[in-house]
C-alpha angles and dihedrals in degrees: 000000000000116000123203114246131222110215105223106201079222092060112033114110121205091250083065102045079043093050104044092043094043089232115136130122084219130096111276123249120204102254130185109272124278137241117183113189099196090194131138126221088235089060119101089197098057095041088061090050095046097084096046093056082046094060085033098063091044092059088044108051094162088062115085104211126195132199111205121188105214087205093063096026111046099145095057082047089058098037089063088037093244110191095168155014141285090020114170113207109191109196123187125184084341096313134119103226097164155013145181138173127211130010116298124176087240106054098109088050101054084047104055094047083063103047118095121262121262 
């Protein structure tokens, strides 16, 4: 089960920030897709999502979800140009293939239509 995982501005290494943003001056190496949650623990919206990204990334296991907090990570909101939350970034093999404010009742569905097949 994939858990979704809270980046800490303590903890993050420079492989993972690498890694999630597809900067590196090293060669690429095909990773698991790539979901990125931009919420803020103040933010009703995101609060409500929350649970739903949660389900989603246990039924998918092959999809590595992130919960980043805007508040603590700034930079890695700018850097993805984040305007508001909750904002989904789905990345796949470095590349941004899709991406949704807010909380709509289909966002599963447009995910998983995007994600490779098993």
């Amino acid at each position: 089960m994939t858990d979704i995982t809270d980046i800490n501005p303590n903890t993050i290494t420079t492989a993972e920030l690498e890694r999630i943003t597809g900067k590196s001056t090293t060669e690429q190496v095909a990773d698991p897709p790539c979901l990125m949650y931009f919420s803020a623990a103040w933010c009703a919206p995101c609060k409500a999502l929350s649970p739903r990204i949660e389900a989603f990334a246990a039924k998918h296991p092959e999809l590595d979800v992130k919960k980043i907090d805007v508040d603590t990570q700034r930079e890695l909101a700018q850097l993805y140009n984040i305007k508001g939350i909750p904002t989904l970034v789905l990345m796949i093999d470095s590349d941004e293939k899709f991406r949704v404010s807010g909380a709509s009742p289909e966002i599963e569905e447009k995910i998983e239509a995007l994600l490779p097949s098993k």
